[in-house]
N, C-alpha and C positions, 0 to 999 in steps of 0.2 A: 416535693420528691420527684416528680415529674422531670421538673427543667431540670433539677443537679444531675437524674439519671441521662438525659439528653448531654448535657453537653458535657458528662464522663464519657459517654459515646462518642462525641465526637472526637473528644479530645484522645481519643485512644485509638480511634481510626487514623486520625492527623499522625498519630505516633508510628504505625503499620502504614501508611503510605508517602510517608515523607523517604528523600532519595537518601543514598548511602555517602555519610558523609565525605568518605573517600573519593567520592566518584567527582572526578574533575569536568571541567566546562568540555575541553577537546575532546579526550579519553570518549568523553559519553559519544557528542558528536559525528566521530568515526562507529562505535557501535552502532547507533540507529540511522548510519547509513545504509550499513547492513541490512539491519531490521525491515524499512523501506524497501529493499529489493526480497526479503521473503514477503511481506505484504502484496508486491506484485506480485511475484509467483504465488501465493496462495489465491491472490482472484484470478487470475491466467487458468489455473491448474491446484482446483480445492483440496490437493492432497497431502494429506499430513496437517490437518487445522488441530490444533490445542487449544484447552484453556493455558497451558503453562511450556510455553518456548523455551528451550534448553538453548540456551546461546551462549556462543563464549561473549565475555566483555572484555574491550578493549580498556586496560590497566596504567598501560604507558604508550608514549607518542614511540616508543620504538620498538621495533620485532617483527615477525608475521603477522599477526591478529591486526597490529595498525596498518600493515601495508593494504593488508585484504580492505580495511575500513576507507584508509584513502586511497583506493582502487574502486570501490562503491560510490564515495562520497565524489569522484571526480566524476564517475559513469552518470551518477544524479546530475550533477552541475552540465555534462554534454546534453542530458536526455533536455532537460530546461533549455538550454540554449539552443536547441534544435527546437520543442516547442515554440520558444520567440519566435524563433525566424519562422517558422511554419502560421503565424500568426495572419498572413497577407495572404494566403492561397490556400489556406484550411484551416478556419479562424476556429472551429469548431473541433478539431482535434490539437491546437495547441490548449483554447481554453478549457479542456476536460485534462490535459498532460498539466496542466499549471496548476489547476484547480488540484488534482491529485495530489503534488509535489506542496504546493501553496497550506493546504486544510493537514497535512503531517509534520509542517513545522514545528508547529510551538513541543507537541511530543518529544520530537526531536531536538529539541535546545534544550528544554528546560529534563535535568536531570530524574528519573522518577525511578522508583522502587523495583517493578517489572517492568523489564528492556522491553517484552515484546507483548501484546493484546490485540487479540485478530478487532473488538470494539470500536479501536480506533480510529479504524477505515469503514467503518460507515458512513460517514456524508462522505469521507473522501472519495470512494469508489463509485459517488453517481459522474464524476468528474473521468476515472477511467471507461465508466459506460457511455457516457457523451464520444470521448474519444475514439471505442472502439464501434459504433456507430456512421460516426464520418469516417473512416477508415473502411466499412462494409459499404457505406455509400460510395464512396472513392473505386471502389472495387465493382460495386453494380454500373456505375459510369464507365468502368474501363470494357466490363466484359460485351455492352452494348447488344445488351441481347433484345430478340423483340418483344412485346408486351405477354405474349401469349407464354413466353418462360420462364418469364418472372417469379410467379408463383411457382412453376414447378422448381424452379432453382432454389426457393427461399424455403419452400418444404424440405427440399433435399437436406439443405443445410442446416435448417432447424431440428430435424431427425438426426444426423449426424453431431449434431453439439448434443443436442439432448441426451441421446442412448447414452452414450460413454459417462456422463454428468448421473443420468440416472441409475446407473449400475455401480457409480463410485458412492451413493447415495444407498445405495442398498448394502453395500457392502458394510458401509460405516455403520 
């Protein structure tokens, strides 16, 4: 009784997460181009996080909905090509931009049921904190300050992300 009840279970989850037959290879592709750029901005700027994303889906390869998708899905393919090249002189902010872009593919190809899950960007997002890291570091090398403001500077800015972070935190 057990195992029949198991794998009725499963098989009924398979059923509830399997993608909509409809939904084609491209169609989906341009949509979670999209979806990728609200994942960025939902780790940029935590606001508005869901469990259930109202997004429009891109239906057909033609209209607005697709233009906006390959208008996403081209800004992806620059932001990538801009990590490459950035590979020789900040190896460490292309490989967290790649790793970001890289760990959201397969969501992104393969068609699924819910367009959007803030879940998905877990391991991806330690690839956008690697990058926005060498980017802070890139930034303490530029402003060349002496040892002694270091600390005060890194306080500053650490109260400064926090407060705002922390009051959207309380609000939620």
């Amino acid at each position: 009784l057990v195992a029949a009840g198991a794998a009725l279970r499963i098989l009924r989850f398979r059923a509830l997460e399997t993608a909509d037959p409809g939904l084609a290879f491209g169609p989906n592709l341009l949509t979670q181009s999209g979806v990728i750029w609200l994942y960025l901005r939902l780790y940029l700027l935590p606001i508005g996080q869901s469990l259930v994303h109202e997004l429009t889906e891109v239906r057909s390869l033609v209209g607005p909905e697709a233009f906006r998708g390959l208008a996403a899905g081209a800004a992806l393919l620059t932001l990538a090509g801009l990590a490459w090249r950035a590979r020789r002189f900040e190896p460490c902010l292309a490989f967290g931009m790649l790793w970001f872009l890289l760990l959201l593919l397969p969501s992104s190809v393969i068609p699924l049921s819910e367009l959007a899950s803030e879940h998905r960007t877990y391991l991806a997002s330690g690839g956008l904190a690697l990058a926005l890291a060498a980017l802070l570091g890139r930034a303490h090398a530029a402003l060349r300050l002496p040892p002694s403001r270091v600390r005060a500077v890194a306080w500053l800015g650490a109260a400064l992300l926090l407060l705002p972070l922390a009051l959207a935190t309380a609000v939620r």
